[in-house]
ChimeraX commands (.cxc) that place a marker at each C-alpha (Angstrom):
marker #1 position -0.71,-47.42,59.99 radius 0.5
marker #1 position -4.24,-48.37,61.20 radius 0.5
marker #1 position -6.08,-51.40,59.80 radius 0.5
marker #1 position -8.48,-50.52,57.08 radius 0.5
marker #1 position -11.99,-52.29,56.65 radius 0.5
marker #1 position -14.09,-53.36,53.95 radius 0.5
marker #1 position -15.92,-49.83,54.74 radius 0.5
marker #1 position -12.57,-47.87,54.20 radius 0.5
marker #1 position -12.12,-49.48,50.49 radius 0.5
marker #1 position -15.70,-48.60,49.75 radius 0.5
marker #1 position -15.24,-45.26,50.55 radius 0.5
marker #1 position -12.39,-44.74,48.24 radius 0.5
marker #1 position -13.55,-46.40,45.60 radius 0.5
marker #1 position -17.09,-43.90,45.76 radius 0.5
marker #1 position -14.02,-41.12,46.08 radius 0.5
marker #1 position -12.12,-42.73,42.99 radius 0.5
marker #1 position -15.99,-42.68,40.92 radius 0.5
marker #1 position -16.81,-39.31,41.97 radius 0.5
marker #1 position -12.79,-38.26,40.77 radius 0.5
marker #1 position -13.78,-40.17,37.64 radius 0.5
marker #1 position -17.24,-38.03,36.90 radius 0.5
marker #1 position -16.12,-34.65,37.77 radius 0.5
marker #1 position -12.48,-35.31,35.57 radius 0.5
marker #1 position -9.50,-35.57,38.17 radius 0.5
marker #1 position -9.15,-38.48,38.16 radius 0.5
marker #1 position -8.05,-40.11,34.52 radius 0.5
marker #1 position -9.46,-43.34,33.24 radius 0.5
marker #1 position -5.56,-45.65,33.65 radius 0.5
marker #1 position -5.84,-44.15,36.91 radius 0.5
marker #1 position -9.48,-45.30,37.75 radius 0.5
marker #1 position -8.52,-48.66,36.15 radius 0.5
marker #1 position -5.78,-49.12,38.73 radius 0.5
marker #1 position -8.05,-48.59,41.97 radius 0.5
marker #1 position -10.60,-50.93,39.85 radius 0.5
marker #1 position -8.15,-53.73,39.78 radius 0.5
marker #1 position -7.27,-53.29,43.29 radius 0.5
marker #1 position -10.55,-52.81,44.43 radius 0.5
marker #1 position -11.20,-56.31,43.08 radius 0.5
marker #1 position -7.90,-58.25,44.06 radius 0.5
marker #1 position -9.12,-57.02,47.80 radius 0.5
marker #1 position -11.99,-58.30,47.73 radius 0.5
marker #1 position -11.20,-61.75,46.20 radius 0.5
marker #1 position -9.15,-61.24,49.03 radius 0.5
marker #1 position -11.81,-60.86,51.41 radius 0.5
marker #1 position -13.78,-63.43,49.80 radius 0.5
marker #1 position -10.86,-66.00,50.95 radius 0.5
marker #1 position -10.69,-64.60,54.05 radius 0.5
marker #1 position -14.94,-65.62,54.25 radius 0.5
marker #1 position -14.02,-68.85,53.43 radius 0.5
marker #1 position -11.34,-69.11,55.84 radius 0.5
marker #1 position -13.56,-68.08,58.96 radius 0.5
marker #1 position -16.18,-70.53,57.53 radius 0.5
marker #1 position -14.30,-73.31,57.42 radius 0.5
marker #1 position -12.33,-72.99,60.76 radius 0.5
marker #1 position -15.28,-71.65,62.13 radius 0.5
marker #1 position -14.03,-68.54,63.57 radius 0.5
marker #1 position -16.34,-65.80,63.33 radius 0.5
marker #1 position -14.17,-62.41,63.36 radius 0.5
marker #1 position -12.26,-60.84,60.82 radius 0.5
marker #1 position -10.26,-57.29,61.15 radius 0.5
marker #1 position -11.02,-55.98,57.16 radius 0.5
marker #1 position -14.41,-57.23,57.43 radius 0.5
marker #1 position -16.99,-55.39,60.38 radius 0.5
marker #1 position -18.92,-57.60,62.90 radius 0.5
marker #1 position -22.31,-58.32,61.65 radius 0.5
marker #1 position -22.93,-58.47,65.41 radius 0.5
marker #1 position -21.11,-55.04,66.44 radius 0.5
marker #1 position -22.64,-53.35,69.50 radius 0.5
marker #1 position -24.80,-50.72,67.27 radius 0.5
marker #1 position -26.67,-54.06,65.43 radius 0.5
marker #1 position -27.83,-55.23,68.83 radius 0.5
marker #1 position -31.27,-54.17,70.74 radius 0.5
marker #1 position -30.91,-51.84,73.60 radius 0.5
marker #1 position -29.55,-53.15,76.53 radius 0.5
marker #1 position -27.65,-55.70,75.14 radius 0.5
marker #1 position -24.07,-55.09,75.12 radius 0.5
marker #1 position -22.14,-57.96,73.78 radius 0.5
marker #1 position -22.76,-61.89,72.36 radius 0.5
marker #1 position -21.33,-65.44,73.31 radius 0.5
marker #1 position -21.43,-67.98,70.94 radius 0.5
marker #1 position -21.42,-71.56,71.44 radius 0.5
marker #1 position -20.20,-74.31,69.30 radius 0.5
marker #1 position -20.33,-77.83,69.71 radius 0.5
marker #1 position -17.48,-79.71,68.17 radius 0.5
marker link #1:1,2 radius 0.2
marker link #1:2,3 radius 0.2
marker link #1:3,4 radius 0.2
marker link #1:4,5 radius 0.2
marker link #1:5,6 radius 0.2
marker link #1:6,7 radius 0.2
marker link #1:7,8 radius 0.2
marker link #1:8,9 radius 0.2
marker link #1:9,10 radius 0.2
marker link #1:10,11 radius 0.2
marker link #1:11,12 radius 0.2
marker link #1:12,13 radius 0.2
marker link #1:13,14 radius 0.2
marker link #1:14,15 radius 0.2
marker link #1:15,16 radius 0.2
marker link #1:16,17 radius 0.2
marker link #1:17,18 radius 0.2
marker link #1:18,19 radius 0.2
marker link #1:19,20 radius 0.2
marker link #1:20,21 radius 0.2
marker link #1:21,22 radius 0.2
marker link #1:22,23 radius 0.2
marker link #1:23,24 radius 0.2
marker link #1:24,25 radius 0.2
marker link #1:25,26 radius 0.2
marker link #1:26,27 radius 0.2
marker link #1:27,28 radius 0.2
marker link #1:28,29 radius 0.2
marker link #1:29,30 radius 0.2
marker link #1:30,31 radius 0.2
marker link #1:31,32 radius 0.2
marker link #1:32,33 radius 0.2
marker link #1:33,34 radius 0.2
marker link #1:34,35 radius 0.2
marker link #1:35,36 radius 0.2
marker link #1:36,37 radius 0.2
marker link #1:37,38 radius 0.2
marker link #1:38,39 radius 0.2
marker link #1:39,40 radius 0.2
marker link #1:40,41 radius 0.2
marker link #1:41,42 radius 0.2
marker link #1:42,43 radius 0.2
marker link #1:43,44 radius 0.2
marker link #1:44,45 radius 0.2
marker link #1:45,46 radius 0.2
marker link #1:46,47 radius 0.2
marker link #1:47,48 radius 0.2
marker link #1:48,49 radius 0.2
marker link #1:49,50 radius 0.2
marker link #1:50,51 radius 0.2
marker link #1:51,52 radius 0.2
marker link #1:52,53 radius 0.2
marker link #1:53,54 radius 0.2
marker link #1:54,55 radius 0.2
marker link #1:55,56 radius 0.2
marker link #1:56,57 radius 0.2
marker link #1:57,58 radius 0.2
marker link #1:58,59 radius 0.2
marker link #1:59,60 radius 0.2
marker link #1:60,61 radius 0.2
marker link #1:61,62 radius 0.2
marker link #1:62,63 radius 0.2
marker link #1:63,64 radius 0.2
marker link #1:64,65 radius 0.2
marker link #1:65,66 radius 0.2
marker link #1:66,67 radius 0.2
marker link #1:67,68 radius 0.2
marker link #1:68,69 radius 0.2
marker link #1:69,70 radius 0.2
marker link #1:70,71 radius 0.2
marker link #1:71,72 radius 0.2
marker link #1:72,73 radius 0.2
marker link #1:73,74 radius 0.2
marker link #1:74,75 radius 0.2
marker link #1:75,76 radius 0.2
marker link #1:76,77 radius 0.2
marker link #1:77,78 radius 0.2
marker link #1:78,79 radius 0.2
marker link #1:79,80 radius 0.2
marker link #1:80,81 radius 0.2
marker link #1:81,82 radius 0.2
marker link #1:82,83 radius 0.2
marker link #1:83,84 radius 0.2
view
């Protein structure tokens, strides 16, 4: 099984709310993804925290801010520094 990102739980729960409107999906059901929806992203919210206090800077669940299609053209990668 691949990893999933905070981009693959936003998709399903936009899938889950579209079920919702157009009746296939039923409200217990809806209130299930709703309550996982959030317990993964308290998750991630830890995870933040985590990478904030160690100081790490990349996370698998939650996309690079500094992926290859943010930066300018040309540019094909970052180093960052730290002093300790």
């Amino acid at each position: 099984m691949s990893e999933k990102t905070i981009s693959d739980l936003r998709a399903a729960l936009f899938d889950a709310l579209q079920k919702v409107k157009d009746g296939s999906m039923d409200l217990d059901k809806a209130r299930a993804v709703n309550e996982l929806g959030k317990t993964l992203i308290d998750s991630a919210k830890v995870e933040v925290d985590y990478l904030r206090t160690t100081g790490g800077d990349e996370s698998s669940f939650i996309a690079s801010a500094a992926g290859a299609s943010n930066l300018p053209d040309g540019i094909t990668g970052r180093t960052v520094h730290r002093l300790k």
